[in-house]
N, C-alpha and C positions, 0 to 999 in steps of 0.2 A: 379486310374490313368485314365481310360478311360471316367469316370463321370467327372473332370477335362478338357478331352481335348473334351469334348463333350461340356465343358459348355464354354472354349474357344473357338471355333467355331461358337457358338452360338451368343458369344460375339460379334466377330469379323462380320460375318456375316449381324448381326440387327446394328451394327455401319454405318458400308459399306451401308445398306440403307440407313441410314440418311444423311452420310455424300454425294451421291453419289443423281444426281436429275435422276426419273423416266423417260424411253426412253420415247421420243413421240409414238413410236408405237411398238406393240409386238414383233418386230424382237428380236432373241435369243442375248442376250449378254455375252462375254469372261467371263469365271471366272476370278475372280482375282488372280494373284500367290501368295500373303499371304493365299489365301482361300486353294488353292492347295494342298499347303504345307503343311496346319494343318489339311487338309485332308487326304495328304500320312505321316502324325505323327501317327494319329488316327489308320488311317488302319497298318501301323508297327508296334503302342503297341498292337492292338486286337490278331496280331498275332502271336504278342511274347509271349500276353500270356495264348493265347490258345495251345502254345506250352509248354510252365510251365506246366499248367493244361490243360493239354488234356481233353474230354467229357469222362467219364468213359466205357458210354455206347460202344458209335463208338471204343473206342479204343479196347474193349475186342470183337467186334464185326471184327477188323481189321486184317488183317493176319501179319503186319508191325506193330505194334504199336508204338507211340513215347515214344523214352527213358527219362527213370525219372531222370530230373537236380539235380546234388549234393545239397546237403541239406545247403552245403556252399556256393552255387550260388546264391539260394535264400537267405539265410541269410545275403549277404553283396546287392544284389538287395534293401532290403530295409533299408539299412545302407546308402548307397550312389548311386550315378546314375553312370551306365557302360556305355562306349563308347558305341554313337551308332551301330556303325561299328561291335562290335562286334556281335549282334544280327544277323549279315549275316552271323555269321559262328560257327552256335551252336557247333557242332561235334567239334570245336576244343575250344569251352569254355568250353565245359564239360568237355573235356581231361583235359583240365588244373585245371578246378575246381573240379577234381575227384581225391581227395587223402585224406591220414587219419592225419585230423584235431590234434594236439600238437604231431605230430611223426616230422622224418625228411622229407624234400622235395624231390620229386621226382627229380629225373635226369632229368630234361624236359627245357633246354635253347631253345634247337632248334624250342618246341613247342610255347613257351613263342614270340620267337623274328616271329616266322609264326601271329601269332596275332597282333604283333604291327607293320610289315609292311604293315598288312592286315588294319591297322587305329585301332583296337582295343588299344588304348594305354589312359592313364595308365592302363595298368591290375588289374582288381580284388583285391584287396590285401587276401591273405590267412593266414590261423593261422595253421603254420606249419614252423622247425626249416630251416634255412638254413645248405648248407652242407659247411664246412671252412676247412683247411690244418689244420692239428695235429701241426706242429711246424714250422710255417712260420720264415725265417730270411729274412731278406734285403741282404747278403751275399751269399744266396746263392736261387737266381730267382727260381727253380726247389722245393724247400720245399716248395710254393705256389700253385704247379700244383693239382688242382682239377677234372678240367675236362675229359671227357673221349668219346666224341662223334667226336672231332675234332684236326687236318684233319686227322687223324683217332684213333679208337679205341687203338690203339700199341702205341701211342705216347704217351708220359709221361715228355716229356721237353719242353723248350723253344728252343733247339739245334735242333730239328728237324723242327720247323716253319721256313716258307718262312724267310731270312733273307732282301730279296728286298722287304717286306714288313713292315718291321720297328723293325724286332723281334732280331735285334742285334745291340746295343748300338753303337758300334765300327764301323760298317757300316757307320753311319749316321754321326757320330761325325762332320763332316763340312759341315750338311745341316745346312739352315737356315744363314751360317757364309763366304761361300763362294759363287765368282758374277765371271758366266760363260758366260752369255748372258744375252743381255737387260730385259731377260723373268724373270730374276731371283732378287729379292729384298732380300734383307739381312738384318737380326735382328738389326746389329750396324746403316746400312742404313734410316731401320726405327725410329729409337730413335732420331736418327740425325734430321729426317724431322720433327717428332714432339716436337723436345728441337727448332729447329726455327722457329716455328709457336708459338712458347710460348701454346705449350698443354703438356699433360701429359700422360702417357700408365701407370694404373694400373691394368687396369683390362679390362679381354678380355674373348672371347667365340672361339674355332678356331671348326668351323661347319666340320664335318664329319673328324673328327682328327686322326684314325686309333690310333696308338702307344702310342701318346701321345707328338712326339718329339719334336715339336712347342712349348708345354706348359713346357717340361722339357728345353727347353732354354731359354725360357723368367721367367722359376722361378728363373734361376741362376741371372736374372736381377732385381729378386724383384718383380716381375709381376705374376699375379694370373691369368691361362689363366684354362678358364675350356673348357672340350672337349667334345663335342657329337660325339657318336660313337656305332657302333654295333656289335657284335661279329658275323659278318658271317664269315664261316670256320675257324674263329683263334679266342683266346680269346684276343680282344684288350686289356678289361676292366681291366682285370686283369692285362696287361702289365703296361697301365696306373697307375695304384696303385700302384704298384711295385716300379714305378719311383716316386712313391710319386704327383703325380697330379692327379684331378678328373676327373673320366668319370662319363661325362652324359649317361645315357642308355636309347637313344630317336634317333625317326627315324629323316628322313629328312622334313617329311612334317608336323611334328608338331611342336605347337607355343614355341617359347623358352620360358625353363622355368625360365626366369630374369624377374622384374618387369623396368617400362618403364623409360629409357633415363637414366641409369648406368654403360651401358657398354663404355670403352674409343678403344675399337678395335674389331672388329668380322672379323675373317679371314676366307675365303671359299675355301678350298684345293681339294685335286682331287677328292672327292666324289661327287664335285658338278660342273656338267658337263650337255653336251647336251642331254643326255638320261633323264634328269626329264621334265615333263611336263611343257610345257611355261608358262600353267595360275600357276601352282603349284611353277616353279620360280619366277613368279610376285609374290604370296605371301610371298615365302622366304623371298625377298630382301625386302620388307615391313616390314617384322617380323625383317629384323634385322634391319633397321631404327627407330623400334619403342623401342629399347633395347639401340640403341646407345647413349648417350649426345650429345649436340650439337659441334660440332668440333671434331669428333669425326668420327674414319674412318673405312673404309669397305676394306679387298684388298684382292681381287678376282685374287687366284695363278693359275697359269697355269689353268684358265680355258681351254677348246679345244671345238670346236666345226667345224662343216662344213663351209669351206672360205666364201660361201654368205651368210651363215645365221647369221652371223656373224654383218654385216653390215643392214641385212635388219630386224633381228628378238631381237638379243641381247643387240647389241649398243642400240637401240631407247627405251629396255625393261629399261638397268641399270640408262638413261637419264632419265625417268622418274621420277628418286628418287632425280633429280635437286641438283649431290653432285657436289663438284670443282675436277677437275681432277689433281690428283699432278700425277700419273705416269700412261702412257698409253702405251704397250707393244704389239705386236704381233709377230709371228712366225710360223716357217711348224710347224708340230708337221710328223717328220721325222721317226716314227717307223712304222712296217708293216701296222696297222691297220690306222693308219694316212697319210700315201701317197695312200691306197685303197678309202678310204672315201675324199679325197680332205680336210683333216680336220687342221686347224688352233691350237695355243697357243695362251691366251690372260691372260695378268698379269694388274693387274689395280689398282691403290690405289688411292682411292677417300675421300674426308674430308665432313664430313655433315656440312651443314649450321649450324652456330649459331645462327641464329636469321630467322624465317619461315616470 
């Protein structure tokens, strides 16, 4: 690996001379940032895997020594290539890749999902069983309960999860169906605007979906909505299922896993907010123009964000994607933490071009 990126360097390098003409005079000149780059490659494989294989000597000679990588780490290392990302955070790749190969898996979600918010994603694959409910029904939610970390150890249902967070059916039953304020778009609303555009809704992504309750309403319509989502504190995933829809298990800032210009809807709900990084929304919203078909629409729910960032940071960010605006919404966003922060609602359904 490092004879490779030593011989890519090289490469690159003795190119850049030729293609690049000689200063007139010795003054020092910039590296180039491809050169950089595959200079801070180089130097992060040396070290990764001088950390594999420590120097026997130093290390018996050390009073810390470096711990020896499960024998599984290595072995799928040279199966497939791991996120980079992970490499910045051994102690917790080894946690995860430290268990006994064809037994059952460890109880370890919370470690698993610490890695993939960390960029580590997709994880490792391991050869070890999954752990499944003894006699799951559809009649009854609570024969599916597995887990045991969250929101806490004493729990054992779905009756004791947050119910304002999606985990009771009967809750929700008129989201999505009922139109309180401008902010709010409605499932039959939406079908409407694209039966008179002459488009179609089959198939959709609803980004950061928690429950699943979007995709369990638009199934009743025939519509295949799949949900990215993560089990922090509750287990979505499994709600998700439950209800009979898939959960994606992928963070926010990784690229969707659809191939390009399939999707006829991608919805962005409250997980995707002002708290993520601007460049890291720029790339969202590109990721999900490059999933959508053409005519094909983006509707950004109750966004919220601070009243002038709004105008000066976000509008000019979503313009960029050059969609037509069919519904453009704002409002206070009127709960404690949004009359503190001066923070807005912005609901927005846009149609991608047909034709670039």
């Amino acid at each position: 690996m490092v004879a490779t990126n030593i011989l890519s360097l090289y490469h690159l390098s003795s190119t850049t001379s030729f293609l690049r003409p000689k200063p007139p005079s010795p003054t020092t000149t910039a590296v180039p940032q491809h050169l950089l780059r595959q200079l801070q490659t180089i130097r992060a494989t040396i070290t990764h895997l001088t950390r594999l294989h420590p120097d026997k000597t130093s290390a018996s000679a050390s009073t810390n020594p470096t711990k020896t990588p499960p024998s599984d780490l290595l072995i799928f290392s040279n199966l497939a290539p791991i996120a980079s990302s992970c490499h910045d955070f051994p102690d917790l790749l080894h946690q995860y890749m430290n268990y006994t190969p064809f037994s059952t898996c460890p109880k370890d979600n919370n470690l698993a999902e610490s890695l993939i918010l960390r960029g580590c994603h997709p994880l490792p694959r391991r050869r070890c069983f999954s752990r499944t409910p003894s006699n799951p029904r559809l009649s009854n939610p609570d024969s599916n309960v597995i887990w045991g970390s969250y929101p806490s150890a004493t729990c054992k249902s779905f009756k004791c999860l947050n119910p304002k967070l999606g985990f009771d059916p009967n809750l929700d039953s008129t989201q999505f169906l009922s139109y309180k304020t401008d902010l709010d778009l409605t499932i039959p609303q939406l079908i409407d605007i694209a039966k008179r555009a002459n488009s179609v809704i089959r198939l959709g992504v609803d980004v950061g979906g928690g429950t699943g309750t979007f995709a369990a309403k638009m199934k009743e319509r025939n519509v295949t909505i799949l949900t990215t989502t993560m089990n922090l504190g509750a287990p979505y995933s499994e709600f998700n299922a439950i209800r009979g829809v898939v959960p994606l298990h992928a963070p926010l800032q990784q690229r969707l896993p659809v191939f390009d210009g399939v999707i006829d809807l991608v919805r962005c709900g409250h997980a995707v907010n002002r708290w993520i990084p601007t460049t890291a929304m720029e790339f969202l919203l590109f990721d999900v123009d490059r999933v959508l078909r053409g005519g094909g629409y983006l509707w950004v729910d109750h966004f919220f964000c601070k009243g002038g960032d709004l105008e000066k940071v976000y509008k000019p960010l979503i313009n960029k994607l050059g969609y037509k605006i069919v519904k453009w919404a704002t409002g206070s966003k009127m709960d404690s933490s949004g009359v503190k922060n001066g923070e807005v609602y912005l609901t927005a359904l846009l149609q991608k071009p047909k034709l670039r």
